[in-house]
N, C-alpha and C positions, 0 to 999 in steps of 0.2 A: 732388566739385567738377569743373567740367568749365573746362579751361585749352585757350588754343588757343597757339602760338609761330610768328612769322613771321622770319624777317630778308630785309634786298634782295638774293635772288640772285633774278635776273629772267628763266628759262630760260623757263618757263611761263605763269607768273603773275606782275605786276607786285607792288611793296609793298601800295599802294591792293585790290588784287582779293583778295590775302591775308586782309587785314582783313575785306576785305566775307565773304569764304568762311568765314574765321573765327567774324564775327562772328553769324553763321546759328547758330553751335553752341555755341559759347564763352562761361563766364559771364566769364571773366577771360583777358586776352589779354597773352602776354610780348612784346616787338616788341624784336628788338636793332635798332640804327640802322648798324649796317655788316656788309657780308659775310666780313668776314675771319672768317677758322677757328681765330683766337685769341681769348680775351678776350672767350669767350661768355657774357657776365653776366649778360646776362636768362634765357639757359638754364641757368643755372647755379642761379639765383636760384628759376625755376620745379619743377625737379627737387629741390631742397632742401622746396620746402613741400607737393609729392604724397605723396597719403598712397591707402590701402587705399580702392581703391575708385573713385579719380581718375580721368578718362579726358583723355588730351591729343590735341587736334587739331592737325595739322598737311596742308600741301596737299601736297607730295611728301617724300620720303624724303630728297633731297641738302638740303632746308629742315635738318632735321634732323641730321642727318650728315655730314661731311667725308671720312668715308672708312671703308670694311665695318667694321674695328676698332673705330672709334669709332658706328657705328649696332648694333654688336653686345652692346657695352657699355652703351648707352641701354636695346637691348631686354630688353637681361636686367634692368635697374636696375628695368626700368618688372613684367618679370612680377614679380621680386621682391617688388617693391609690392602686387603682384596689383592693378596700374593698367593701364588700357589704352590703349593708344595706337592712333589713328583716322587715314589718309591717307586724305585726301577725293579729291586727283583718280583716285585707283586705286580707291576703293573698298575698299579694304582695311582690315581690323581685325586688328589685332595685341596677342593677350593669351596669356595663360596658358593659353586653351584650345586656342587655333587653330594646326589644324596644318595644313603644307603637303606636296604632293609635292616628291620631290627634282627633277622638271621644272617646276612653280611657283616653287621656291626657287630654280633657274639664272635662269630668267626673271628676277625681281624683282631678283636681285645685280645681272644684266645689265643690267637698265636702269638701275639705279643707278648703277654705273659709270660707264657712256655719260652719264647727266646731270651726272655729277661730272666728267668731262672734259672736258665742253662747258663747263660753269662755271669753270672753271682754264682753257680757254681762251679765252674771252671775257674774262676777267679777265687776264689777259697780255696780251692785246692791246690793252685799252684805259689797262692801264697803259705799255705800249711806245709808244701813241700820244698819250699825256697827256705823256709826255718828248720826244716833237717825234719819235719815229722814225716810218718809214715803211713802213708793212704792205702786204704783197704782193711779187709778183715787179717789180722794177727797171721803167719805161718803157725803151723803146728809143727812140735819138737820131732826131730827124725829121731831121736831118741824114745821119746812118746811113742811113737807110730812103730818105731820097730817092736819096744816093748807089746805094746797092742794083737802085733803081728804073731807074734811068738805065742803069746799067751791065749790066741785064737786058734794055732797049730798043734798048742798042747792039747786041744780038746780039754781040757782040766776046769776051766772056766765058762762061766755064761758071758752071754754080752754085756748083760748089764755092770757085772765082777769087773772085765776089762775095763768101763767105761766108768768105773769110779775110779779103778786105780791107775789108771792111765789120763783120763779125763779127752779121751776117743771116742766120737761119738759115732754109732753102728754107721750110718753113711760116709762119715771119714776111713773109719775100718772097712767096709767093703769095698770104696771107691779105689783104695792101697792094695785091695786084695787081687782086684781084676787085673791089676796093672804088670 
């Protein structure tokens, strides 16, 4: 049987494009409805009915995985099976026979990683920002900046004089200056 598994973590590929990728290959398709890395039911549900012979689609690896522990755990569940498991945007097949170099095998951790970081942080952030906090570095007071301005036009002061009393620092000041 060939199973495909998607859930929304939207690095690459949106939920919708999943499907469509999926469903190119897939007789039967698991779709969890949230990205948390808990409470994976639908994969949970999918891994319990693979059997010998099985091949699972999936579009990258962090789809699949939360973290090398647990995609190392998948991998061996899936040779065990002597099932295969298929990433479509890599092109990569992953079974029982295939084997890699240990510079393919750095490669592939490595990007896993990097996409498992990026997904933890776009999910922080938009949960930091769903609670009303404020992402990025601080604005600077227009007030600040004007005073800064002035007080760089009066020629009366050094940079430094501005950048205590105004708390402006020379590349904020001149960045405002060119403008």
């Amino acid at each position: 049987m060939k199973y495909g598994y998607a859930r929304p973590v939207e690095l690459s590929d949106s939920m919708e494009e999943q499907e469509q990728k999926l469903a190119k290959h897939a007789d039967q398709l698991y779709l969890e409805n949230h990205n948390n890395n808990k409470r994976r039911t639908q994969l949970d549900a999918l891994l319990s009915v693979m059997e010998t012979g099985d091949v699972l689609y999936v579009t990258d690896l962090f789809i699949l995985a939360d973290s090398t522990k647990q995609l190392v755990d998948l991998v061996n569940a899936a040779v065990d099976k002597q099932a295969t498991i298929i990433i479509l945007n890599k092109a990569l097949t992953i079974d029982s026979e295939t084997s890699f170099t240990f510079h393919q095998s750095l490669n592939l951790i490595s990007d896993f990683q990097s996409d498992i970081v990026k997904f933890r942080t776009r999910l922080g952030m938009t949960e930091a920002s769903s609670k009303g906090k404020q992402i990025g570095r601080p604005k600077r007071s227009d007030e600040n900046i004007k005073k800064a301005i002035e007080m760089y036009m009066s020629k009366k002061y050094t940079l430094d004089e501005i950048k205590k009393e105004t708390n402006i620092s020379r590349a904020t000041l001149y960045r405002h200056l060119d403008l």
